[in-house]
DRENFI-180328 format. One record per residue (C-alpha): x, y, z; residue in three letters; chain; residue number from 0. Coordinates in pm, whole numbers, plus 50000, padded with zeros to 5 digits. Layout:
{{X Y Z} "ALA" "A" NUM} ...
***
This chain:
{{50000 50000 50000} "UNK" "A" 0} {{50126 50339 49901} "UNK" "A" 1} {{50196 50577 50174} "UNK" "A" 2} {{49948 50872 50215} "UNK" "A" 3} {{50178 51132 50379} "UNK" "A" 4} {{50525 51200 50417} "UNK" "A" 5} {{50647 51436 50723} "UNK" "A" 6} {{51042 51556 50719} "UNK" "A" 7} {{51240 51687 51051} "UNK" "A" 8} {{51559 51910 51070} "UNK" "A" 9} {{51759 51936 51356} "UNK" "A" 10} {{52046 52121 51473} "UNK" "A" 11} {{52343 52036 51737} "UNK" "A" 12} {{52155 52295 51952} "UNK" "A" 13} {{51837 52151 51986} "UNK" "A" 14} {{51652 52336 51734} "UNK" "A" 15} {{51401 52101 51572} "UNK" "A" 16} {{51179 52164 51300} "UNK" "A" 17} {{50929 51997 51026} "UNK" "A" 18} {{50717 52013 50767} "UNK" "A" 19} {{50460 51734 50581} "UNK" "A" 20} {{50421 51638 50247} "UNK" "A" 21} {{50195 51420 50025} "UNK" "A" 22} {{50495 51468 49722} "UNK" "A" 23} {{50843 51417 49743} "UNK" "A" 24} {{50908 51724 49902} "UNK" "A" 25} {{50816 52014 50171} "UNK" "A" 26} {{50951 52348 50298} "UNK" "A" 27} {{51062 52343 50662} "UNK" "A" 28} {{51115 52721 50798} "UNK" "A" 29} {{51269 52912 51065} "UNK" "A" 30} {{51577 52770 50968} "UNK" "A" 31} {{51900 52946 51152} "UNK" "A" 32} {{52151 53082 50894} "UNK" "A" 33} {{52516 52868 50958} "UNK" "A" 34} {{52416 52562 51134} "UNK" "A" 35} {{52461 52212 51083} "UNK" "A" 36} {{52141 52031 51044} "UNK" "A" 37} {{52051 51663 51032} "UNK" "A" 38} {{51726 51589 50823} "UNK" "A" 39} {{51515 51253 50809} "UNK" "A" 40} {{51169 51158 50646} "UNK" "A" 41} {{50883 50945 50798} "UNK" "A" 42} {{50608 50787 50533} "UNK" "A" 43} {{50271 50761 50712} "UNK" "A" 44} {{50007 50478 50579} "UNK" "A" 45} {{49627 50469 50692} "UNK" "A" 46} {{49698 50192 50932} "UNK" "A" 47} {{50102 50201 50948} "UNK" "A" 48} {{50405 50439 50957} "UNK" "A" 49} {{50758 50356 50809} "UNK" "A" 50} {{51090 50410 50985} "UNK" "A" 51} {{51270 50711 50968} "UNK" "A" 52} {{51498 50724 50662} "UNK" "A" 53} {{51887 50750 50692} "UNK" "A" 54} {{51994 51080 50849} "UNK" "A" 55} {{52114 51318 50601} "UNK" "A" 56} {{52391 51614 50686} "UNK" "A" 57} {{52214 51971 50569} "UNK" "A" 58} {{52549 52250 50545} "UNK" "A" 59} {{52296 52589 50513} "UNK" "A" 60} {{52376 52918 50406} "UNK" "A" 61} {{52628 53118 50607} "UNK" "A" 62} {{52452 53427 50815} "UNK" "A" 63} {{52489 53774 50652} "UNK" "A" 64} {{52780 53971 50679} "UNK" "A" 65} {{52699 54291 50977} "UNK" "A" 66} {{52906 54595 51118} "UNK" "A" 67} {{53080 54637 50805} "UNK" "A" 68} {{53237 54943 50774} "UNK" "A" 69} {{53448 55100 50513} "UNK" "A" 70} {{53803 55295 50522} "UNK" "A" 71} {{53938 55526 50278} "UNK" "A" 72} {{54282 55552 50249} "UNK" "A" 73} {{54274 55926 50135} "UNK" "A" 74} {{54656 55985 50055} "UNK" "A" 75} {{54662 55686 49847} "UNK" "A" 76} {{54399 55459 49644} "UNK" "A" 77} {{54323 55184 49886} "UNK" "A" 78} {{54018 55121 50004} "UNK" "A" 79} {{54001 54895 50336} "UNK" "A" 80} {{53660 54710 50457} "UNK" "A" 81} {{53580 54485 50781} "UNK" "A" 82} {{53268 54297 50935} "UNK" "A" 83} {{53202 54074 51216} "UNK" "A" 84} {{53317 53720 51202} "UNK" "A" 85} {{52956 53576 51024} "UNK" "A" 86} {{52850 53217 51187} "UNK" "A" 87} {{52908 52891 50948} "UNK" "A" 88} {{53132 53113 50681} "UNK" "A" 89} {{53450 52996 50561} "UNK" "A" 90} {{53569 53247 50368} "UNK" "A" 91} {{53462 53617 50267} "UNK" "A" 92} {{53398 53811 49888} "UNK" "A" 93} {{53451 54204 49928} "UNK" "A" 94} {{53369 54360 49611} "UNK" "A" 95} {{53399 54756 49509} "UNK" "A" 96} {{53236 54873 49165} "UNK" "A" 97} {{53283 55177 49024} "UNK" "A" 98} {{53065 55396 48850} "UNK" "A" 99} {{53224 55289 48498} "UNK" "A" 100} {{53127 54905 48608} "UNK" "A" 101} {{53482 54867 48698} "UNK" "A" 102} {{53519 54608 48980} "UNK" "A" 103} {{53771 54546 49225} "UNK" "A" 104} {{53732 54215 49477} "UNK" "A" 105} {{53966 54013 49737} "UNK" "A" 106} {{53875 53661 49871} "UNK" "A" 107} {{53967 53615 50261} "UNK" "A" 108} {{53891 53438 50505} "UNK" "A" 109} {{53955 53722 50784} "UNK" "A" 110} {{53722 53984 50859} "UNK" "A" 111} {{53909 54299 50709} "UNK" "A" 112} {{54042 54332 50272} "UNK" "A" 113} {{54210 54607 50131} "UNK" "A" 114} {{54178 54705 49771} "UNK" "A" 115} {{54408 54961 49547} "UNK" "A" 116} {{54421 55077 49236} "UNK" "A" 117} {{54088 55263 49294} "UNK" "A" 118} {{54084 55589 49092} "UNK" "A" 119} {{54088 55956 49233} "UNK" "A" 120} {{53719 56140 49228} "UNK" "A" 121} {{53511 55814 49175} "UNK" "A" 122} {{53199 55698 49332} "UNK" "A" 123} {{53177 55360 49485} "UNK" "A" 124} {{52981 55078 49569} "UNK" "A" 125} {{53102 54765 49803} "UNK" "A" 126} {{52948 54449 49915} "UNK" "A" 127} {{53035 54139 50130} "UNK" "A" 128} {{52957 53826 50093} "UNK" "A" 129} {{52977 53481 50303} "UNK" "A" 130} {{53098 53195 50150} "UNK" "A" 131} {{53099 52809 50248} "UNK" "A" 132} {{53188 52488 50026} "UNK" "A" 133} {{52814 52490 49915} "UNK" "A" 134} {{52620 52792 49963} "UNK" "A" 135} {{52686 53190 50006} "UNK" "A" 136} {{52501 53421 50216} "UNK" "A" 137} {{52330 53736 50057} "UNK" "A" 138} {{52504 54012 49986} "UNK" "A" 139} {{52518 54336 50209} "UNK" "A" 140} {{52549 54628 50004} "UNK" "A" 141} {{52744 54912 50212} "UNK" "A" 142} {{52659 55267 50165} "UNK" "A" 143} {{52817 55446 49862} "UNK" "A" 144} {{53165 55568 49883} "UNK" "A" 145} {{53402 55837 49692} "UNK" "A" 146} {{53746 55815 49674} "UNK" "A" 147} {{53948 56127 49732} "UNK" "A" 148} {{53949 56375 49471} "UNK" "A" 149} {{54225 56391 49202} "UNK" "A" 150} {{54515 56647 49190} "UNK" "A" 151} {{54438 57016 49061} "UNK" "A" 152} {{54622 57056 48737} "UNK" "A" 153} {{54697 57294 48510} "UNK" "A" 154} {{54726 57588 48763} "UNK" "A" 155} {{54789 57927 48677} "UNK" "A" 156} {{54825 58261 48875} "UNK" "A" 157} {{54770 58632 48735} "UNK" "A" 158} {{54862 58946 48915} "UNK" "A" 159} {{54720 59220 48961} "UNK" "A" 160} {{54977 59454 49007} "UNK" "A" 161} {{54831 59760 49136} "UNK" "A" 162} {{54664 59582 49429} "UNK" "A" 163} {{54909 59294 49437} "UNK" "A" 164} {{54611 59057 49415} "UNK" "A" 165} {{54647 58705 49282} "UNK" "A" 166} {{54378 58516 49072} "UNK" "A" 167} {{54461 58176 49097} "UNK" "A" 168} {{54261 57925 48838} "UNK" "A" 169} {{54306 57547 48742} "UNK" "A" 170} {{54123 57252 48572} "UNK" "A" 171} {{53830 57115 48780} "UNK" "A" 172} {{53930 56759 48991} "UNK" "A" 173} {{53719 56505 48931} "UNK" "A" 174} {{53546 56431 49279} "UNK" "A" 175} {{53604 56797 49418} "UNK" "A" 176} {{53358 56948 49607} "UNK" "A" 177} {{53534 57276 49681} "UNK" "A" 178} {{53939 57403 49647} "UNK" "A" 179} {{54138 57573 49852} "UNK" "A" 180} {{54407 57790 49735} "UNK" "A" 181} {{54709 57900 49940} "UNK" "A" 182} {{55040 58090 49854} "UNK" "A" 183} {{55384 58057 50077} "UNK" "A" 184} {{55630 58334 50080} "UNK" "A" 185} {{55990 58303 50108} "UNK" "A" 186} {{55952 58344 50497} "UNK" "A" 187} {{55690 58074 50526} "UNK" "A" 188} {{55396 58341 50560} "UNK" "A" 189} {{55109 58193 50413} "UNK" "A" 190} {{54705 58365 50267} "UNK" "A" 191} {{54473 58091 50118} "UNK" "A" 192} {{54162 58138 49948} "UNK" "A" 193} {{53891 57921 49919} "UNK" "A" 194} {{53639 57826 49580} "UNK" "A" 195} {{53350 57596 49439} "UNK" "A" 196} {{53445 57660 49108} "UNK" "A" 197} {{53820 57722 48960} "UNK" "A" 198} {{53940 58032 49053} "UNK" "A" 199} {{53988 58249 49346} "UNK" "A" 200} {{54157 58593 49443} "UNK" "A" 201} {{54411 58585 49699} "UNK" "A" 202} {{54483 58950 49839} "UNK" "A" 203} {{54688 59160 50009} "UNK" "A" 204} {{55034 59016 49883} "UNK" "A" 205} {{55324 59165 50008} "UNK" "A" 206} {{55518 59383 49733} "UNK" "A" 207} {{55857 59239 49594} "UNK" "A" 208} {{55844 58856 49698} "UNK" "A" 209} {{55811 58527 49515} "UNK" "A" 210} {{55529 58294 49620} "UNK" "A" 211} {{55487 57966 49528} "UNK" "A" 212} {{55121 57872 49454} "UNK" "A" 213} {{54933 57572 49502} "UNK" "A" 214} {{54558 57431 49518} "UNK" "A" 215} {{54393 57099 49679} "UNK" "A" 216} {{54099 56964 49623} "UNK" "A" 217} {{53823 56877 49908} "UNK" "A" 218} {{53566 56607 49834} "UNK" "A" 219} {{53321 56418 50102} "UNK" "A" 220} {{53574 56226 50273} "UNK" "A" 221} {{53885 56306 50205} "UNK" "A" 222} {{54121 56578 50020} "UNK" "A" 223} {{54368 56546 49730} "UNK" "A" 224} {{54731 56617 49776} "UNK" "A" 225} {{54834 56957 49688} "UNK" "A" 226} {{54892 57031 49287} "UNK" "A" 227} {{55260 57110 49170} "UNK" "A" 228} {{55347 57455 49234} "UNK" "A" 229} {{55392 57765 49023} "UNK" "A" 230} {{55569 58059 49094} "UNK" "A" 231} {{55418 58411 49131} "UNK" "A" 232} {{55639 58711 49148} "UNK" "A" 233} {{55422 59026 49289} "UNK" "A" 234} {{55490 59372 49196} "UNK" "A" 235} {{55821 59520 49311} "UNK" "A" 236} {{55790 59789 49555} "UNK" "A" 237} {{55784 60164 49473} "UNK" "A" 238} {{56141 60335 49530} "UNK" "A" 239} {{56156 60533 49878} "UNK" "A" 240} {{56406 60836 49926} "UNK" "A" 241} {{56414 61005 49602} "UNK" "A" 242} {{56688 61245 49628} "UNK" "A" 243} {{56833 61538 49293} "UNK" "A" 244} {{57117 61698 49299} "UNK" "A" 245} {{57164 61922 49030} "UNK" "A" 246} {{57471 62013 48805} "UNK" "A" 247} {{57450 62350 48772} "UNK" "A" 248} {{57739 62395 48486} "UNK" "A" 249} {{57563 62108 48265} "UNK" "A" 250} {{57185 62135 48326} "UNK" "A" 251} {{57200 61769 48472} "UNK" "A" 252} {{56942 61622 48725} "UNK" "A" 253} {{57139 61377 48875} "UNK" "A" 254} {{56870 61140 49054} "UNK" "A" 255} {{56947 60860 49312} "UNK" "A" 256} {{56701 60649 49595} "UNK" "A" 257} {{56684 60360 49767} "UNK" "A" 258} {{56679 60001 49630} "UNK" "A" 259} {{56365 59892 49592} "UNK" "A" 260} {{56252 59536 49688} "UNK" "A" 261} {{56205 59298 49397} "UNK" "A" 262} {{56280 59556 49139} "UNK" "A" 263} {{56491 59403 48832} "UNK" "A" 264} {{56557 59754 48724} "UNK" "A" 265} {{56460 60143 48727} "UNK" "A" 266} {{56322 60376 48513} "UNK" "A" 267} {{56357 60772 48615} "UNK" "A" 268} {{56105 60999 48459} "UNK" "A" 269} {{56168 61363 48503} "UNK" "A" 270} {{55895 61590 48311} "UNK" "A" 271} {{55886 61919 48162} "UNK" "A" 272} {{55639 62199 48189} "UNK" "A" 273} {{55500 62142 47826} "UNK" "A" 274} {{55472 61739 47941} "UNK" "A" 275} {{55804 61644 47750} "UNK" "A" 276} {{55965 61368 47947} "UNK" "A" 277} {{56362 61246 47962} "UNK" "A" 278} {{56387 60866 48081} "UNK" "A" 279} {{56667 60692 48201} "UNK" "A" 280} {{56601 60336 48224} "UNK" "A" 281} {{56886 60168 48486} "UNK" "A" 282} {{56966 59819 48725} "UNK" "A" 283} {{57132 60091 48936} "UNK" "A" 284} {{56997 60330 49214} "UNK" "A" 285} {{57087 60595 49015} "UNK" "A" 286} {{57074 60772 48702} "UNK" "A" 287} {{57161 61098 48517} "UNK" "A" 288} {{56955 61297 48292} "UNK" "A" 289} {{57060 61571 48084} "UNK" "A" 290} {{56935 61815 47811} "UNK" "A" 291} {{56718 62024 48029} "UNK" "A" 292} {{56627 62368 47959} "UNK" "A" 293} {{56738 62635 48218} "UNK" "A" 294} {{56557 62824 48433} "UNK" "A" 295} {{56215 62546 48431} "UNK" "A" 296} {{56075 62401 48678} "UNK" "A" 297} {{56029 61990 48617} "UNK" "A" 298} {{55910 61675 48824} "UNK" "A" 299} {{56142 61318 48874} "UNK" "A" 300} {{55990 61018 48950} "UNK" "A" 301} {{56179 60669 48932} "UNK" "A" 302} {{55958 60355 48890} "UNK" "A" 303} {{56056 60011 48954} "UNK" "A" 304} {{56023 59752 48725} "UNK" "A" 305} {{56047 59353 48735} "UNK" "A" 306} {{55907 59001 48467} "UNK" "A" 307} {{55529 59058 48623} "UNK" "A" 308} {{55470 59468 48660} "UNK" "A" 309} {{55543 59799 48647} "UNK" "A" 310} {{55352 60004 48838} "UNK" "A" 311} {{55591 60074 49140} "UNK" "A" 312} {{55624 60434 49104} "UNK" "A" 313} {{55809 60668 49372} "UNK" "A" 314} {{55671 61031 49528} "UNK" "A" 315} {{55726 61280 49280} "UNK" "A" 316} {{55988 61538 49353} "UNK" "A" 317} {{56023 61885 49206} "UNK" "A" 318} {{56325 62107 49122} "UNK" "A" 319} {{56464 62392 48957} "UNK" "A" 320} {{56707 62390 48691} "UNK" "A" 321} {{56985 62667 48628} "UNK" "A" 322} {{56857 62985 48522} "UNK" "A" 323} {{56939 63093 48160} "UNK" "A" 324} {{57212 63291 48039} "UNK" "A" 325} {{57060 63678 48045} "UNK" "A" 326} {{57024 63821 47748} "UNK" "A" 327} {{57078 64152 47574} "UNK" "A" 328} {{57269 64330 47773} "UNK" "A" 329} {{57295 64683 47765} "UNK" "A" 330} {{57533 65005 47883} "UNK" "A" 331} {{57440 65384 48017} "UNK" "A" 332} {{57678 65549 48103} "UNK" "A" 333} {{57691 65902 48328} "UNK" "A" 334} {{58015 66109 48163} "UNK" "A" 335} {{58003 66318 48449} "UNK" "A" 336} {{58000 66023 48771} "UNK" "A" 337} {{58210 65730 48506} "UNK" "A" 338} {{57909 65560 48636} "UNK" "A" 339} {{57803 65233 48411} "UNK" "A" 340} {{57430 65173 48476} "UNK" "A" 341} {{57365 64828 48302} "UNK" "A" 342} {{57046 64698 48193} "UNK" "A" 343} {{56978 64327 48036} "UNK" "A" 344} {{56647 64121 47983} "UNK" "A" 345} {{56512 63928 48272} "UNK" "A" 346} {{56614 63564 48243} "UNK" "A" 347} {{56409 63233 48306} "UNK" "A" 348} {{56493 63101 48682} "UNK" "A" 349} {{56630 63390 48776} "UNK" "A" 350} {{56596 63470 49137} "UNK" "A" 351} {{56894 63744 49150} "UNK" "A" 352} {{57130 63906 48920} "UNK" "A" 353} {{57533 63996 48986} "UNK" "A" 354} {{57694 64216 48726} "UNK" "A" 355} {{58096 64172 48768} "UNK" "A" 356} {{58299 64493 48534} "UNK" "A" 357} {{58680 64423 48444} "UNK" "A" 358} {{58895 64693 48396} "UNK" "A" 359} {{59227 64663 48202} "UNK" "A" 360} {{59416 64601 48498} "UNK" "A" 361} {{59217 64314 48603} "UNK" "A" 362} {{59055 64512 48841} "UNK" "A" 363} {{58694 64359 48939} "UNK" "A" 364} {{58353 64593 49039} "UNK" "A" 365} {{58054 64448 49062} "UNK" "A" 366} {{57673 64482 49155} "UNK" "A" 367} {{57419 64278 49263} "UNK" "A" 368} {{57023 64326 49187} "UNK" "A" 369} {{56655 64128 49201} "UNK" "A" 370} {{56576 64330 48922} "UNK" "A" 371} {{56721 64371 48545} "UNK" "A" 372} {{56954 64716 48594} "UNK" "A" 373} {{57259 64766 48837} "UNK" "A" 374} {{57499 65089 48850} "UNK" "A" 375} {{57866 65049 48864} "UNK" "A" 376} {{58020 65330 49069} "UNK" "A" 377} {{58355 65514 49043} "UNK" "A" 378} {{58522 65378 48745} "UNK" "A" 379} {{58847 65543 48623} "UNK" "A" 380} {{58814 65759 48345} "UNK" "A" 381} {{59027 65689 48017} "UNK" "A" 382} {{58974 65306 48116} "UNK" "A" 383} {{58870 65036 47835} "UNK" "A" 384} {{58584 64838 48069} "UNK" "A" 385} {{58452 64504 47950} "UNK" "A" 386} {{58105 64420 48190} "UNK" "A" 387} {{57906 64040 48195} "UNK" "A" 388} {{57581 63946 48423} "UNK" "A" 389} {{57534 63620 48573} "UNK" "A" 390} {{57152 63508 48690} "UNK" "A" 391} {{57133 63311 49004} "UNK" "A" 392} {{56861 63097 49205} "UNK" "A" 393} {{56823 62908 49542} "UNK" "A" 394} {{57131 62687 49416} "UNK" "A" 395} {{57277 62771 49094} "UNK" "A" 396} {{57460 63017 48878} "UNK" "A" 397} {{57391 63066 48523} "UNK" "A" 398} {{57723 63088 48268} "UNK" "A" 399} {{57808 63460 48263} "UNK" "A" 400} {{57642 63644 47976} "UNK" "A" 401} {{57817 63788 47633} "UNK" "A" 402} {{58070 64054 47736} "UNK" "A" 403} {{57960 64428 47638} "UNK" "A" 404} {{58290 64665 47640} "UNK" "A" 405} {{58313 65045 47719} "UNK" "A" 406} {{58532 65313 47769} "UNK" "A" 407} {{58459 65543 48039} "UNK" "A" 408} {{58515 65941 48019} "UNK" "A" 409} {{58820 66062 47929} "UNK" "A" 410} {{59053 66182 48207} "UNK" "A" 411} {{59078 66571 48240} "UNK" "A" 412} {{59330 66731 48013} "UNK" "A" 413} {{59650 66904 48208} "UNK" "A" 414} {{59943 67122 48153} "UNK" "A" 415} {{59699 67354 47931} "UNK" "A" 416} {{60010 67649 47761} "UNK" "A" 417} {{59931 67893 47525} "UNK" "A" 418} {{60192 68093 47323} "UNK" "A" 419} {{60085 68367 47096} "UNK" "A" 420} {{60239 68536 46780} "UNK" "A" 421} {{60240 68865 46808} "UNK" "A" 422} {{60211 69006 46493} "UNK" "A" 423} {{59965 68769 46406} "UNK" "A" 424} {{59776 68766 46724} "UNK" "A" 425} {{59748 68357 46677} "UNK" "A" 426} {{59793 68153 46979} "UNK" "A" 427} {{59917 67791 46966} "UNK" "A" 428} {{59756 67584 47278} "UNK" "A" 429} {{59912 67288 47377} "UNK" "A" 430} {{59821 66975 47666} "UNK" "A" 431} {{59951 66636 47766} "UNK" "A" 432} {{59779 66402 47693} "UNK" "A" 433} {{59497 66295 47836} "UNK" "A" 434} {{59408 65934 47883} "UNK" "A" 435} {{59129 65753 47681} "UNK" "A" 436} {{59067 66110 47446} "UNK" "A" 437} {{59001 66051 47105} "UNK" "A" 438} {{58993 66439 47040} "UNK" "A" 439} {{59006 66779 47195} "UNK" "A" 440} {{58853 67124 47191} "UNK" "A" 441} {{59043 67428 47304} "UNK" "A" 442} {{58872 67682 47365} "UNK" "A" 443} {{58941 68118 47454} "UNK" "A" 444} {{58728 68307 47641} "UNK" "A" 445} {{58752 68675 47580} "UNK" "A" 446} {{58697 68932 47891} "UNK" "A" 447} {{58394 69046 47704} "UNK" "A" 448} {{58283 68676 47660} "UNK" "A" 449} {{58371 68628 47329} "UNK" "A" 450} {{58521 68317 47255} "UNK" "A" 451} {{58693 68145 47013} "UNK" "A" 452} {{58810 67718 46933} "UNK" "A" 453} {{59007 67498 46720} "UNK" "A" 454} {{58970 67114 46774} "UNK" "A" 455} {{59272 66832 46725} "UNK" "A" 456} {{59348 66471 46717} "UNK" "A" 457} {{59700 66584 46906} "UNK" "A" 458} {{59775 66796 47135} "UNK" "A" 459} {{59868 67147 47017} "UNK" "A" 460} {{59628 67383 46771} "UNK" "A" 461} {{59605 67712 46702} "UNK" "A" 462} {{59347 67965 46751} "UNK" "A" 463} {{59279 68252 46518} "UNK" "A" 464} {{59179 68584 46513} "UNK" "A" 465} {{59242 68705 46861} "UNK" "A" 466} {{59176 69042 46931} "UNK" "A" 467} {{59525 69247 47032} "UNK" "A" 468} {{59605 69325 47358} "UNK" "A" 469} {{59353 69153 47592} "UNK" "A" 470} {{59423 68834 47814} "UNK" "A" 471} {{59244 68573 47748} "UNK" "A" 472} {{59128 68264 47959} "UNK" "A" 473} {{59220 67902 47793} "UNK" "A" 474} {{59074 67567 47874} "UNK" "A" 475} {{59126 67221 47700} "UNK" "A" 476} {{58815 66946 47679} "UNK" "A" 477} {{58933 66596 47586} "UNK" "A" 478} {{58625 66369 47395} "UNK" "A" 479} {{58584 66021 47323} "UNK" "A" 480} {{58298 65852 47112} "UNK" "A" 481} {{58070 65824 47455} "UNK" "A" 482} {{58176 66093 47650} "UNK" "A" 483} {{58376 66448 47671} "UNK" "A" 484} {{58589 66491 48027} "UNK" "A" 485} {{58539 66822 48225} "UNK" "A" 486} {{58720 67110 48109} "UNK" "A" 487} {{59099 67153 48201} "UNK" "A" 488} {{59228 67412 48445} "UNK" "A" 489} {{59184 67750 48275} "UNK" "A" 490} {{59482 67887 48183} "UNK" "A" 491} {{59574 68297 48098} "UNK" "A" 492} {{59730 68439 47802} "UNK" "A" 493} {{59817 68807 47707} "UNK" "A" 494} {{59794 68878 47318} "UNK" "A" 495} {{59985 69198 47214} "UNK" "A" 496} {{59933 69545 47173} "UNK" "A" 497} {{59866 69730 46841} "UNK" "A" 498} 
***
């Protein structure tokens, strides 16, 4: 007789016991604990009898699932490490990563904790863990996702802004990165970051003439990147202090000098005109000459310092005063009767005083000095060839002495005035010495009545004509040059004869 029901029992070591009935060949017993060893066995049930139980058989179920799993990232490099808790009945353990791009990476143990590398930089993750025995595997827990760190900043850059000394610093988005930070280190370790979402970011506030070295990292979730390779920024040098001029008067040279100015490569000195014309001197000293300047102007000297990145570093201006020009047109009055020289000349450009120097023949110096544009020259010597210059002055300069103007003063007063007459003729010759610087003379006779008479010479003897007979007569001598005539000599007496 066939059998009309078939029940099967489980148990484990532990006492767990459990079973399920069938009129097939098979059932489904539940509640069954995950990694225990089971023994199973099958009774077949008749309407009036029951068989034995079959032959134990040995049941190996499915590990337990995998719990406490947590992940490490290894953010400097790309490893990735995972553990769990020890899972009852596995034997051995599958940790598996994929990557967004399907890429997998896996390690077989049969400890709790697996490290995988090779993972790439700015990648999201997924990992799972599986138990494993010789016939069955336990479901697998899927972790959380994971990203690794991000990758390196490349391509970075830095432009400066050289009248702020502000540095933009930009670079090619990281894969993975969240945000950036940007920092710059100067030579003594002093550091300014600046933080960004996107790729670029303004670091301020740089100190003039230094070198920084620039880099960026990138922050994702969990981790950063390592810093990017550095570049070099070079800010603006910094502006010249101490501008000092001192002039050369004789040349019309500005000859400009200052400090040394941090981070500057080299100099240029920028001295400009009234009308805007400029003179440059570029230089890699601290100092620099610049000629060609006009006298008597008034101009302003800068010096800027230059480097590679900018050149914007300009000094205070300073002002000066060049030599004042050469006067001009000079000119001669001259008072006969004093042998005083008034000069005269045009005012010249700069000019804060005048000095008019007069040479005699003798080498002997008078001069004058005057604010305005006429000075008098007292007590020269008559008969005296005089040659007269003006120089203009200012706060620190002389001009070159003007174009010479020559002179002679009066002639000196004629002496040793004689008269002899010829009697029958009534005719008297008049003679002198000479007098010094005359050109000519005029005698002249000066009747008791006031009649007069004259004869003029180039030497020093003429006659005079026509005297009346027997009156005494008064005779004087004047010597003349082209400017001037000297007083009249001593009069001297004279009898003419009788009829």
């Amino acid at each position: 007789m066939d059998p009309e029901l078939y029940v099967a029992t489980l148990k484990s070591a532990s006492g767990f016991s459990s079973s399920c009935s069938s009129t097939g060949d098979q059932c489904v017993v539940s509640d069954v604990v995950c990694g225990e060893m089971y023994t199973a066995s099958v009774l077949a049930l008749g309407s009036d009898c029951q068989s034995f139980y079959t032959d134990e058989l040995i049941i190996d179920p499915a590990p337990c699932i995998p719990d406490s799993i947590e992940v490490q990232l290894g953010c400097g490099t790309d490893t990735v490490s995972m553990s769990w808790n020890d899972t009852v009945g596995a034997q051995s353990y599958i940790a598996l990563v994929i990557g967004e791009d399907g890429q997998y990476y896996s390690c077989n143990t049969t400890d709790t904790a697996c490290s995988m590398s090779g993972l790439q930089c700015g990648y999201s993750y997924s990992a799972s863990i599986t138990a494993i025995t010789t016939s069955c595997s336990s479901t697998s827990v899927d972790v959380t996702e994971f990203h690794t760190a991000p990758c390196i900043p490349n391509n970075v850059a830095a432009l400066l802004d050289c009248g702020t000394n502000t540095a933009t610093l930009s670079w090619g988005g990281a894969a993975g990165a969240v945000s950036y930070t940007s920092t710059v280190t100067g030579p003594d370790g002093e550091q300014r970051s600046c933080n960004a979402t996107d790729t670029t970011c303004n670091v301020t506030d740089l100190q003039c003439g230094q070198t920084y070295t620039s880099s960026v990292i990138a922050l994702g979730d969990q981790c950063s990147s390592a810093p990017s390779g550095t570049t070099d920024l070079q800010t603006a040098p910094c502006a010249p202090q101490n501008l000092a001029m001192q002039f050369d008067c004789d040349n019309n040279i500005a000859v400009l000098s200052w400090d040394t100015a941090t981070g500057a490569a080299n100099y240029v000195s920028t001295v400009t005109g009234p009308q805007g014309e400029q003179y440059l001197c570029n230089t890699t000293a601290t100092s620099c000459n610049i000629g060609g300047l006009a006298c008597g102007q008034t101009y302003n000297a800068t010096v800027t310092a230059f480097n590679e990145a900018c050149s914007n570093a300009t000094s205070a201006l300073t002002e000066f005063q060049t030599a004042p020009c050469v006067p001009q047109n000079v000119g001669l009055k001259l008072d006969c009767g004093t042998n005083t020289a008034t000069l005269s000349w045009d005012g010249a450009p700069g000019a804060v005083s005048y000095t008019s120097t007069v040479t005699g023949p003798d080498g002997e110096l008078r001069s004058c000095n005057a604010t305005g544009t006429t000075c008098d020259v007292t007590d020269l010597q008559c008969g005296q060839t005089y040659a007269a210059t003006v120089t203009a002055f200012d706060d620190q300069c002389g001009s070159a002495p003007s174009a010479a103007i020559e002179w002679q003063s009066a002639p000196c007063i004629v002496k040793s005035v004689s008269a002899v007459v010829e009697c029958a003729t009534n005719v008297a010759a008049v003679s002198w010495d000479s007098a010094v610087g005359a050109e000519s003379y005029t005698s002249t006779v000066t009747a008791p009545d006031g009649e007069q008479g004259s004869c003029n010479a180039t030497g020093t003897t003429c006659e005079i004509q026509d005297l009346q007979c027997g009156q005494t007569y008064a005779v004087s001598v004047t010597a003349f040059n082209e400017q001037c005539s000297a007083p009249d000599s001593a009069l001297s007496e004279f009898q003419t004869g009788e009829v």
